[in-house]
C-alpha positions as CSV (number, residue, x, y, z in Angstrom):
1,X,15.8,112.9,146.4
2,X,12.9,114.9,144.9
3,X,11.9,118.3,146.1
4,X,7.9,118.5,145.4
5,X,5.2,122.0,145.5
6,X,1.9,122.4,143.9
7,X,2.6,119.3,141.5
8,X,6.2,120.4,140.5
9,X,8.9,118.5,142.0
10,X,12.7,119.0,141.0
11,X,15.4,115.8,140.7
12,X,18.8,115.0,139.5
13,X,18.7,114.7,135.7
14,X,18.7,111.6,134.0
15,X,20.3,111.1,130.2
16,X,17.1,110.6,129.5
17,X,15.7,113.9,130.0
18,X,18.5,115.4,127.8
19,X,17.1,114.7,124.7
20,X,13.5,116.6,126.2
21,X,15.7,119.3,127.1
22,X,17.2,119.3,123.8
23,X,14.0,120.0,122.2
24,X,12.6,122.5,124.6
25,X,16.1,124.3,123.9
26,X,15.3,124.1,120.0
27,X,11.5,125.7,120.3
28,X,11.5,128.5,118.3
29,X,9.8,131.1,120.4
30,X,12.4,130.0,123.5
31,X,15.1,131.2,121.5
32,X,14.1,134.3,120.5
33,X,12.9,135.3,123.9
34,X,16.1,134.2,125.4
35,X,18.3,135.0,122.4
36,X,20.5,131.7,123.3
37,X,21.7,130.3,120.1
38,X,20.5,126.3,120.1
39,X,23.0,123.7,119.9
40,X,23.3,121.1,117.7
41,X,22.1,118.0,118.9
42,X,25.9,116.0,119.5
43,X,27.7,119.4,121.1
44,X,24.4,119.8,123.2
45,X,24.6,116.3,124.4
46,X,28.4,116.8,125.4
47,X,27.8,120.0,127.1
48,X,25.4,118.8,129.2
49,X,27.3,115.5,129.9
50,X,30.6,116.9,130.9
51,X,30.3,120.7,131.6
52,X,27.2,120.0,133.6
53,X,26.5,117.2,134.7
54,X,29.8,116.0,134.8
55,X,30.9,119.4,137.3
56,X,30.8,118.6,140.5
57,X,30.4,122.4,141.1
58,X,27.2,122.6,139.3
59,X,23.8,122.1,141.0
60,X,21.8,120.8,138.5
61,X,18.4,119.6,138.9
62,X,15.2,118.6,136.7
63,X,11.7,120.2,136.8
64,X,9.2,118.0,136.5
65,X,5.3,118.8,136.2
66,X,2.9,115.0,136.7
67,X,5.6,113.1,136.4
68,X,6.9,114.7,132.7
69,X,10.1,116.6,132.6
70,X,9.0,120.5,132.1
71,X,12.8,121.4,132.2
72,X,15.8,122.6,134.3
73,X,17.3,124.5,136.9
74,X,21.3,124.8,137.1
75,X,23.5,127.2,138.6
76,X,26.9,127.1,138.2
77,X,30.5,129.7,139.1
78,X,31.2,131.8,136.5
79,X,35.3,132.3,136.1
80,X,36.1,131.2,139.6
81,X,34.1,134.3,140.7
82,X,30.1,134.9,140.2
83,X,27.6,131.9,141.1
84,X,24.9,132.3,138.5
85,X,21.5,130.4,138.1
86,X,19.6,129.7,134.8
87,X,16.8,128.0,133.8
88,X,15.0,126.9,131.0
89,X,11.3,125.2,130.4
90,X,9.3,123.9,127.8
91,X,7.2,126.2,126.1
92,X,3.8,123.8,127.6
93,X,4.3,125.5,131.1
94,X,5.1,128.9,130.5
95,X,1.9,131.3,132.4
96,X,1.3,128.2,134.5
97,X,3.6,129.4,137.6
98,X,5.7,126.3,137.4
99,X,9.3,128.3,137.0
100,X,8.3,130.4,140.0
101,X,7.9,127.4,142.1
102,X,10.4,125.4,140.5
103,X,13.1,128.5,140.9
104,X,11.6,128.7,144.6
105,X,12.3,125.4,145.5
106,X,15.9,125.6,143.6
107,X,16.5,128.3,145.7
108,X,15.6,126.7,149.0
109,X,18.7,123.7,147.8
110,X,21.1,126.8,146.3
111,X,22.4,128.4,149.4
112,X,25.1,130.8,147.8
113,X,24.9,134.1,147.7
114,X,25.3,136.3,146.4
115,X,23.5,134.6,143.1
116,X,23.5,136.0,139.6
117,X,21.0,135.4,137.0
118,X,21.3,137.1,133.3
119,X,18.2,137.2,131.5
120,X,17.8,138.6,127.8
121,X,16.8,142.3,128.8
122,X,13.9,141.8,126.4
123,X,12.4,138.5,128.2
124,X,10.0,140.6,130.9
125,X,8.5,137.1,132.1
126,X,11.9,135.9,132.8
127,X,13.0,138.9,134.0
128,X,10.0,139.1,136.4
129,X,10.2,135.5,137.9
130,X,13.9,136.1,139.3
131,X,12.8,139.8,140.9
132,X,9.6,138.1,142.7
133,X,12.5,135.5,144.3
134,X,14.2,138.7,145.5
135,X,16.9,139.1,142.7
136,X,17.7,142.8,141.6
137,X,18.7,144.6,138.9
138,X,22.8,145.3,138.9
139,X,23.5,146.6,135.6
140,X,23.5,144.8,132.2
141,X,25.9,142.5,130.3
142,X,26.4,142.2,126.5
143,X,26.6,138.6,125.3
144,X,27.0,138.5,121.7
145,X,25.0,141.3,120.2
146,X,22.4,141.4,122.9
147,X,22.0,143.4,126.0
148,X,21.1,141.3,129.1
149,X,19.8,142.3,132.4
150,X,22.1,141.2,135.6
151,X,20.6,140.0,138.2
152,X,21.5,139.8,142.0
153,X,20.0,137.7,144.7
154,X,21.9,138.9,148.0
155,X,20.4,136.9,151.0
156,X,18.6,133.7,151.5
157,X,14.3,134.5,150.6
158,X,13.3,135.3,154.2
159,X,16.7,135.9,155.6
160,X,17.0,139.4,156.1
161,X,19.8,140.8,158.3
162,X,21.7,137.1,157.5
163,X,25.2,137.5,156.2
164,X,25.5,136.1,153.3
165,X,26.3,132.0,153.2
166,X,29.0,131.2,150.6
167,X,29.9,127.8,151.6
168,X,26.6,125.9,151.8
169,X,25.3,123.9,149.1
């Protein structure tokens, strides 16, 4: 099934689209706005084969832009407790507003809430896609030697006065 807006459209992930993803994640400029240390190419590919794609808890989808894979959407529970969501895309469509609709559309599929996001405090764009989706500040959270910005998303975009939904999927 593929989820389509304005030209981007989100669907399961291939093994294909790992080794794009694997590149987007070794861009230079990506890491140092995100401060995510890169993995190396085999203990990326296992990650994303069995902690992610092979977790059935894990939603896990691909962004694609024409066709081309532009990057991904997952969101996952953190320690049995937290649902988080992250992202990441290839530096070609950054500024072109395809993570706001892809992390709109993501959304509309992610029904838990309350959902968590942790952006690098120092990555403003990232930062201000997740608050225009409704997510707001909750503190930080140190990973490594970094400060990052916690994130909350409590109801469903357009769903004010809902209870929260923690079983739907």
């Amino acid at each position: 099934m593929t989820e389509e807006h304005s030209g981007v459209s989100l669907r399961g992930v291939t093994d294909d689209d790992l080794f794009v993803l694997l590149a987007y994640e070794h861009d230079p400029e990506a890491v140092r706005r995100s401060r995510f240390t890169p993995r190396p190419r085999d203990a990326f590919l296992r990650h994303w084969r069995e902690r992610v794609l092979g977790d059935p808890d894990c939603l896990v989808r691909a962004v694609t832009v024409g066709g081309e894979v532009a990057g991904s959407v997952v969101s996952w529970t953190a320690e049995g407790e937290r649902r988080f969501v992250g992202y990441w895309l290839g530096r070609p469509y950054w500024g072109r507003g395809v993570g706001t609709r892809a992390l709109g559309l993501f959304l509309d599929l992610e029904r838990v809430r309350p959902l968590y996001a942790d952006p690098f405090h120092g990555n403003t764009a990232s930062v201000r896609l997740l608050e225009r989706h409704g997510f707001e500040q909750a503190g930080t959270v140190r990973h490594g030697a970094d400060d990052h910005i916690l994130l909350v998303l409590r109801e469903h975009p357009g769903a004010l006065g809902e209870q929260d939904d923690t079983t739907h999927r």
